[in-house]
C-alpha positions as CSV (number, residue, x, y, z in Angstrom):
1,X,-98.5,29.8,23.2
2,X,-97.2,29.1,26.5
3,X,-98.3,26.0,26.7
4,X,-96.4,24.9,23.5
5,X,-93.3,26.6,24.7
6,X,-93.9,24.7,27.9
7,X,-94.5,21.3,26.5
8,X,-91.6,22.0,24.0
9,X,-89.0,22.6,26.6
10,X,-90.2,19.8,28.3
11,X,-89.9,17.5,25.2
12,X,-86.4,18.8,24.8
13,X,-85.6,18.1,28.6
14,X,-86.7,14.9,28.8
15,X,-84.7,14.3,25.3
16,X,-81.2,12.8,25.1
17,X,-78.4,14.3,23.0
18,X,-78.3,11.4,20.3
19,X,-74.5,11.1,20.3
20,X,-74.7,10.0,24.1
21,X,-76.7,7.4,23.9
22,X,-74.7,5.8,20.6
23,X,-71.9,5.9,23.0
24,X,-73.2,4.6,25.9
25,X,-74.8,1.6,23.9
26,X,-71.2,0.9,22.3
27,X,-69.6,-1.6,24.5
28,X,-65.9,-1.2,24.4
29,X,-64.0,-4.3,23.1
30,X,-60.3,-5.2,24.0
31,X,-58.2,-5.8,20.8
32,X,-57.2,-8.8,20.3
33,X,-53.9,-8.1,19.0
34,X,-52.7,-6.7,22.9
35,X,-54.0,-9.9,23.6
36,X,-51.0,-12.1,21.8
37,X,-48.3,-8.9,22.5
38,X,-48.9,-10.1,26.1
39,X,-49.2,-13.7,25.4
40,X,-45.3,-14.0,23.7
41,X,-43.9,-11.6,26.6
42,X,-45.3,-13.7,29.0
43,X,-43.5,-17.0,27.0
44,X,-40.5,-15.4,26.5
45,X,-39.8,-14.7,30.7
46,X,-41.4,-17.9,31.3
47,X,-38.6,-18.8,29.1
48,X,-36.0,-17.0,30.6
49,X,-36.4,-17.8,33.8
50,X,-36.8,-21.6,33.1
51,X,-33.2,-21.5,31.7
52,X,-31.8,-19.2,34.5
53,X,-32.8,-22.4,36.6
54,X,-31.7,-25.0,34.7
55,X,-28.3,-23.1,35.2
56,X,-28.7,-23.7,38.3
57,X,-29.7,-26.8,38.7
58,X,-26.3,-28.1,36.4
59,X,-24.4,-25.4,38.6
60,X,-22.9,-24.2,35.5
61,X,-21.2,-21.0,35.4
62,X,-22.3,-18.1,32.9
63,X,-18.7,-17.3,32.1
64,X,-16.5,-19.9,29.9
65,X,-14.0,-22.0,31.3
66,X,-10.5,-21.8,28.9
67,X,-9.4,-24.5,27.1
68,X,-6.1,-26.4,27.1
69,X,-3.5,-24.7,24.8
70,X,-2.3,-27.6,22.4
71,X,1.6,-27.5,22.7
72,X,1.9,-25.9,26.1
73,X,1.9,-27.9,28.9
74,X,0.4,-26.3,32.4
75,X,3.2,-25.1,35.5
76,X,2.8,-25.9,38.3
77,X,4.0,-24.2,41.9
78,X,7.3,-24.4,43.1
79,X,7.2,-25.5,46.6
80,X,8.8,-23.5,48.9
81,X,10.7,-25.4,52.1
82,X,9.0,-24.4,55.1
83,X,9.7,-20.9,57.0
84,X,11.5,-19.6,53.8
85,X,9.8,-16.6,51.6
86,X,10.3,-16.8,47.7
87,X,12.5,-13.4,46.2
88,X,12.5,-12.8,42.9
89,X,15.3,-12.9,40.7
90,X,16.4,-10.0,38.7
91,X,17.5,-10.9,35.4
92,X,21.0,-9.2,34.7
93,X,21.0,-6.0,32.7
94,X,22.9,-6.9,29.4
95,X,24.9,-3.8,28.3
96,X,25.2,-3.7,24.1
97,X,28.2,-2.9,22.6
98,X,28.0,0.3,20.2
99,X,28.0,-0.3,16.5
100,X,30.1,1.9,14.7
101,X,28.6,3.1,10.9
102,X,31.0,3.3,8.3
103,X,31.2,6.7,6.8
104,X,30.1,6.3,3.1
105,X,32.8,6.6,0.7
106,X,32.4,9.6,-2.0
107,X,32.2,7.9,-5.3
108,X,35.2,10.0,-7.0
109,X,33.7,11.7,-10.4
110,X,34.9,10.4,-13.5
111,X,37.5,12.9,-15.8
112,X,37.8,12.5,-19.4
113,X,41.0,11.1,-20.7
114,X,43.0,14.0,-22.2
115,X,43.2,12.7,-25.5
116,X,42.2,10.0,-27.8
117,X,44.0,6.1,-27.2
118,X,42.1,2.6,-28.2
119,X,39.8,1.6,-25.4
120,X,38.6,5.3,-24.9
121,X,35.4,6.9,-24.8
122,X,35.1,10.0,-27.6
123,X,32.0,11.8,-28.4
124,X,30.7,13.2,-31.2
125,X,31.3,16.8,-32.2
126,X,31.7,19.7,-34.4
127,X,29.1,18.4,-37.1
128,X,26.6,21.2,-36.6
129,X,23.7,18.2,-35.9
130,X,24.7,16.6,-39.3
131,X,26.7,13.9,-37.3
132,X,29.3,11.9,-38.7
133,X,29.9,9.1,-41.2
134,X,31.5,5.8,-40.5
135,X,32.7,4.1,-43.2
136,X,34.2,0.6,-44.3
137,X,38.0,1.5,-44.2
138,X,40.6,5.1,-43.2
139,X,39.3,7.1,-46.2
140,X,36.8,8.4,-48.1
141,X,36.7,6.6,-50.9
142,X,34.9,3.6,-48.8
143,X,31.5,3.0,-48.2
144,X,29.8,5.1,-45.6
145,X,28.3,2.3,-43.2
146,X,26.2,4.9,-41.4
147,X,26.3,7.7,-39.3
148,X,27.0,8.4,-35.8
149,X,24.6,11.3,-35.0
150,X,26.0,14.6,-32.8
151,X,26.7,13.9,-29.2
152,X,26.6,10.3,-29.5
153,X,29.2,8.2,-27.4
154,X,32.2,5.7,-29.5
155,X,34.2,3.4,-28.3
156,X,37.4,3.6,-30.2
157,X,38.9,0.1,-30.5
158,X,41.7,1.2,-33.1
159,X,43.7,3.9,-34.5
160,X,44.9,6.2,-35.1
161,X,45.6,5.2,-38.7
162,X,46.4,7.8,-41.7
163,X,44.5,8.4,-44.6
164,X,44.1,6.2,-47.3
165,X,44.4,8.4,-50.3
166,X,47.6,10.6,-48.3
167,X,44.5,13.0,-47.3
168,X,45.5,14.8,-43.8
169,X,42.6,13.1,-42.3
170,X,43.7,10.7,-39.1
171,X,41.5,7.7,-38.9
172,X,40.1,5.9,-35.6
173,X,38.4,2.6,-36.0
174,X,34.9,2.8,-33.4
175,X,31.8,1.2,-32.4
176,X,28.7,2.8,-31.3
177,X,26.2,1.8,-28.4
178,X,24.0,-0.3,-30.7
179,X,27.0,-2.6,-31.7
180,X,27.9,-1.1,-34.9
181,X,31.5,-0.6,-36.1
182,X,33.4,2.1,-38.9
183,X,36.1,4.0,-39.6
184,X,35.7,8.2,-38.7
185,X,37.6,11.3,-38.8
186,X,39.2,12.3,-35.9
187,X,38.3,15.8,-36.5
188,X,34.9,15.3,-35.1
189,X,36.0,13.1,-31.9
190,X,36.5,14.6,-28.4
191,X,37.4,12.3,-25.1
192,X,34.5,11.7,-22.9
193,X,33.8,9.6,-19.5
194,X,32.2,6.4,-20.4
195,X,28.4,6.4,-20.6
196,X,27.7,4.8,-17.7
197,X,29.8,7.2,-15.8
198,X,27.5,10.2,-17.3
C-alpha cells in the first residue's frame, strides 16, 4: 500500500498541470493590426516634419501676409526736418448749438354747432332704434327712399323747408355716409361734430 501511495505521489510530482504546458507551448503573436496603427503615425510625422522643412527651405512665414486694399492707396511717412520732434495736433472741439423742440400744440376738441344750418353735421335721434325715413320730397306723402338708422351721422345740405301738405313738420334735405340723399323730419335731428372729429 505504501508503495502505491509512493509511486502515486511520485507520478503526480513528476506530472505537469496540463493548463501550463498549453501555455507555455502557445507562442505569443503580435497583431498585425498595431502593426499598420504604427505604420500611418510614423507617415504622418514623417509627413509633418518634411513640410515643416520645406517651410524652411522657401523661408515662408506661417502667418499670412495682407493683401492690398483695392481703392486705398498705401501712406507713407512724413519726413521730419532734422533735430525737430513731430507734436500731434489736437483737432478743435466743435461746440453744437442746442436744438429747441417745439411744444406740441393741443388739438382743440371739436363742439357741436348749437343748432341745425346747411353744411352741418346732425345725428340721428329720438326714434327709439326704429331710425328715420328719408323720403323723395318735404312731406309725407312722398316715397320713403330708405331709412337712416338711430345714431347715424347726416349731412344736411338744405333746409329748413316747411311741410308739404301745411303739416307742422320742418323739413331738412340730407345725405348719409354711404352717399345716399332724402328729405327728414327735423324732429329726429340733433347737431353733432363731424365724424371724423368723433
Amino acid at each position: 500500500m505504501k508503495d502505491i501511495n509512493r509511486q502515486d505521489w511520485q507520478t503526480r510530482k513528476s506530472r505537469r498541470p496540463r493548463r501550463i504546458e498549453e501555455a507555455s507551448s502557445v507562442e505569443i503573436g503580435f497583431p498585425i493590426a498595431w502593426v499598420l496603427i504604427g505604420a500611418l503615425a510614423g507617415l504622418l510625422v514623417i509627413g509633418l516634419i518634411g513640410l515643416g522643412v520645406v517651410n524652411i527651405i522657401r523661408k515662408q512665414s506661417i502667418t499670412p501676409t495682407p493683401s492690398a486694399i483695392p481703392g486705398l492707396a498705401p501712406t507713407q511717412a512724413i519726413a521730419q526736418p532734422a533735430g525737430q520732434q513731430a507734436t500731434p495736433t489736437i483737432p478743435p472741439v466743435v461746440t453744437l448749438e442746442p436744438t429747441l423742440t417745439p411744444t406740441p400744440t393741443e388739438t382743440p376738441i371739436p363742439v357741436a354747432p348749437e343748432q341745425l344750418a346747411p353744411s352741418v353735421y346732425a345725428r340721428v335721434v329720438g326714434t327709439e332704434g326704429a331710425g328715420v325715413s328719408l323720403r323723395a320730397g318735404p312731406g309725407t306723402n312722398n316715397a320713403r327712399l330708405f331709412v337712416a338708422p338711430e345714431d347715424s351721422v347726416l349731412l344736411l345740405l338744405q333746409g329748413p323747408r316747411a311741410d308739404e301738405n301745411q303739416e307742422e313738420f320742418i323739413w331738412w334735405y340730407v345725405r348719409d355716409a354711404d352717399g345716399q340723399e332724402g328729405w327728414t323730419v327735423q324732429d329726429f335731428l340733433e347737431p353733432t361734430v363731424p365724424p371724423a372729429a368723433q
